[in-house]
C-alpha positions in Angstrom: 3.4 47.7 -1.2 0.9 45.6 0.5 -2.8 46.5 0.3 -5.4 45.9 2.9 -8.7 44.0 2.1 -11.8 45.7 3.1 -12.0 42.7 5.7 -8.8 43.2 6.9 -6.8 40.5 5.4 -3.8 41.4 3.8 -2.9 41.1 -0.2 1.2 40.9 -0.7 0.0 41.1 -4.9 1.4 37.7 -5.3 -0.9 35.2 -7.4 -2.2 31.7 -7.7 0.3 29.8 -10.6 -1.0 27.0 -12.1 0.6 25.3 -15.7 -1.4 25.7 -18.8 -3.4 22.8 -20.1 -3.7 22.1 -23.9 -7.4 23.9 -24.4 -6.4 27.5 -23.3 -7.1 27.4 -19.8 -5.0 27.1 -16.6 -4.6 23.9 -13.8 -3.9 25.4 -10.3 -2.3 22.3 -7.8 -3.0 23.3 -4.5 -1.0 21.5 -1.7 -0.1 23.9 1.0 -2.1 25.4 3.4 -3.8 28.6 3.5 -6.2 30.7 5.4 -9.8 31.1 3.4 -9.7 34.5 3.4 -6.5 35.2 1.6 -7.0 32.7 -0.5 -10.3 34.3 -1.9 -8.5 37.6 -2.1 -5.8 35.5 -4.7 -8.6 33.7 -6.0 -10.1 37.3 -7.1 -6.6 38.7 -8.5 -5.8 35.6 -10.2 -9.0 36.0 -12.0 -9.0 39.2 -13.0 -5.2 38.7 -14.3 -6.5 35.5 -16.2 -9.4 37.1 -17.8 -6.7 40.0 -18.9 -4.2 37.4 -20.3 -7.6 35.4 -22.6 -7.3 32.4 -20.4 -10.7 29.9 -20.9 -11.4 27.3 -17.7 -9.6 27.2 -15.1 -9.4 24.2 -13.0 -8.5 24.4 -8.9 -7.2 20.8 -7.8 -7.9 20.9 -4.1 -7.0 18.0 -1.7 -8.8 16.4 1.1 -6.4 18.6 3.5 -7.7 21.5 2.0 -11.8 21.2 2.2 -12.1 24.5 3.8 -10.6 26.8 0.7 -13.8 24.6 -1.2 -16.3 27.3 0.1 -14.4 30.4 -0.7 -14.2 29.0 -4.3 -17.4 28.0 -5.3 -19.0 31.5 -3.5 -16.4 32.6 -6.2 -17.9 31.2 -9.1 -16.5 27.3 -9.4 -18.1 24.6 -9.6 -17.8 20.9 -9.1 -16.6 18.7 -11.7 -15.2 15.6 -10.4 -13.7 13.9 -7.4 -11.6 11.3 -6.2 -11.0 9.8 -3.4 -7.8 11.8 -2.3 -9.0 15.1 -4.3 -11.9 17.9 -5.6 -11.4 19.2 -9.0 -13.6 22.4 -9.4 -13.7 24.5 -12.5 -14.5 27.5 -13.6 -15.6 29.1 -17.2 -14.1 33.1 -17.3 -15.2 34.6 -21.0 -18.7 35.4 -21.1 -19.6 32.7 -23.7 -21.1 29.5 -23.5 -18.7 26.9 -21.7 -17.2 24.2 -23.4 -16.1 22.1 -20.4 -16.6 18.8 -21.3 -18.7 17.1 -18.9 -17.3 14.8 -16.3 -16.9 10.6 -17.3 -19.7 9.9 -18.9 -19.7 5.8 -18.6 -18.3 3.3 -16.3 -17.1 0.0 -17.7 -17.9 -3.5 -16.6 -17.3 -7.3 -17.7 -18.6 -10.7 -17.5 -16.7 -13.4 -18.4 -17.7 -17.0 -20.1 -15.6 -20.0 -19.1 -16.0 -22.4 -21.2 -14.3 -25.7 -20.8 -14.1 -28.8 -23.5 -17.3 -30.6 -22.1 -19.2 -27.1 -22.7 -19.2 -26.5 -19.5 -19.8 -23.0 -18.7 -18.6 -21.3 -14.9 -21.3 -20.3 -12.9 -21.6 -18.2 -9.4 -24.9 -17.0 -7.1 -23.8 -13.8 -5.3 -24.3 -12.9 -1.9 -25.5 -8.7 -2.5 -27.4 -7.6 -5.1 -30.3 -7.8 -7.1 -29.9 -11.5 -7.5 -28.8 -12.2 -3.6 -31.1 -14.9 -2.0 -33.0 -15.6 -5.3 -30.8 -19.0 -6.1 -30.4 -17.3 -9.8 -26.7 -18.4 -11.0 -25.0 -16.4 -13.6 -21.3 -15.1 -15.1 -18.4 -13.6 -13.0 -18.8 -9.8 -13.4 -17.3 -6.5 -12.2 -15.9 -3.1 -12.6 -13.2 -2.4 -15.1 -10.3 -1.0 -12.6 -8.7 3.0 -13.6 -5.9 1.8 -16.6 -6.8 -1.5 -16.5 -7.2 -3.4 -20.3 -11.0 -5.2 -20.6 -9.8 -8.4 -21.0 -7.5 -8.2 -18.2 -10.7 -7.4 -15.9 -12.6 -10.2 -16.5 -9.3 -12.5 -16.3 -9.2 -10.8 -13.3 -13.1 -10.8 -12.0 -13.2 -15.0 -12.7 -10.3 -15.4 -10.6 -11.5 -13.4 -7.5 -14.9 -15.0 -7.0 -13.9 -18.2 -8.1 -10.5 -18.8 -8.3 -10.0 -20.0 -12.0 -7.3 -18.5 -13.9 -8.3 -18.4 -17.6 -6.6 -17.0 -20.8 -8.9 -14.6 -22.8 -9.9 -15.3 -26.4 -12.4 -12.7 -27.7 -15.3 -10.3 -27.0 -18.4 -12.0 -27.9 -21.0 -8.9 -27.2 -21.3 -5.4 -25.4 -23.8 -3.0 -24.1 -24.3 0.6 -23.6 -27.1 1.0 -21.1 -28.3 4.3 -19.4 -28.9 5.9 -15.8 -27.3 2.7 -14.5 -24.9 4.1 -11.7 -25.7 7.6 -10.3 -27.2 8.8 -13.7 -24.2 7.3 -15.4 -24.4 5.3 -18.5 -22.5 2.2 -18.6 -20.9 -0.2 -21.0 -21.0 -3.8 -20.8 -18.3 -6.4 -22.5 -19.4 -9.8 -22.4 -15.8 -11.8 -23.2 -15.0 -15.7 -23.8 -12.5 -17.1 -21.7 -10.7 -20.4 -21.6 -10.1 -22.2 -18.1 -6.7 -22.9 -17.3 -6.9 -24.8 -13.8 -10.3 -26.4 -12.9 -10.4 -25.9 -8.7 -12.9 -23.7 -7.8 -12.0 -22.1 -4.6 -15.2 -19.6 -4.2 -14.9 -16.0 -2.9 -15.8 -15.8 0.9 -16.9 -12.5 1.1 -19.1 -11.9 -2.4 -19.7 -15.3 -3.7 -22.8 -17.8 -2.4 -21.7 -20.5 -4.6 -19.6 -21.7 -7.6 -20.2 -24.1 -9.6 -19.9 -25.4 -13.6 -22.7 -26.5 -15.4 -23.7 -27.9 -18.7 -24.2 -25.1 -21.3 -27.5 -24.7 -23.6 
């Protein structure tokens, strides 16, 4: 039998499903459609029916398409935890104890890579942004370590974007775990040593001023 809301809106008893993760909780997927107001009446069942059955967090995956069940939720009790560029994750803690959700990434990783060739010769670049943009400063390719992407292929890969050099990687000479660096993030640095295999710079239009090698110290 179906039972009205006090605003109206319909509840058929059905409930939000979602697949158990490995910490007690519960992941609900949404992907279809659905009216704010029922979904906070499902939202509220599903709750109380999780609380009954001991569940922990439960995370609400909500996509782009669906930014207007966001509002609904969080008057609910979620909260934000991350976000990408296609989808919200919110979360929310139901026993009345402190939450152990872990927080979201805590670090971002980036590279620099040394090209050295036989005459010490070290690879050089002066960017066009940044901190050093204008100030004739050269210094190593660096970047952003991409999602499932190995260190040393991201510096491989960073040296041949803004300069067009493929190399082969040989170690990791140094890193560094630095903090507030990127929205209040920490970050981690990995300096690695790289071995030229072709020698014609062709520099990167859109980032790089110049590209050059130069005589090491």
């Amino acid at each position: 039998m179906e039972d009205p809301s006090e605003n109206g809106v319909i509840y058929d008893g059905e409930l939000l499903t979602g697949i158990d993760d490995h910490h007690g909780g519960l992941i609900v997927d949404l992907k279809e459609p659905m009216d704010p107001e029922i979904f906070l009446l499902l939202l509220k069942a599903s709750i109380s029916q999780w609380r009954n059955q001991g569940k922990k967090a439960v995370w609400i995956k909500l996509p782009i398409a669906l930014v207007n069940l966001v509002e609904p939720a969080v008057k609910e009790g979620f909260w934000y935890h991350h976000a990408e560029p296609n989808y919200l994750m919110l979360v929310y803690w139901i026993p009345e104890t402190t939450s152990t959700i872990p927080a979201n990434a805590s670090h971002r990783v980036r590279v620099g890579g040394i090209v050295l060739n036989g005459k010490r010769e070290v690879l050089v670049v002066q960017e066009k942004s940044g901190r050093f943009q204008g100030c004739g400063m050269w210094k190593i390719p660096t970047g952003i370590v991409d999602e499932d992407e190995d260190i040393f292929m991201a510096a491989m890969r960073e040296v041949k974007e803004e300069t067009g050099i493929d190399t082969e990687f040989l170690e990791i000479v140094a890193f560094r775990q630095s903090h507030k660096s990127f929205f209040e993030k920490s970050e981690l640095f990995f300096l690695c040593m790289l071995h030229p295999l072709s020698f014609d710079i062709q520099k990167q239009e859109l980032e790089i001023e110049a590209a050059q090698v130069i005589l090491s110290q």
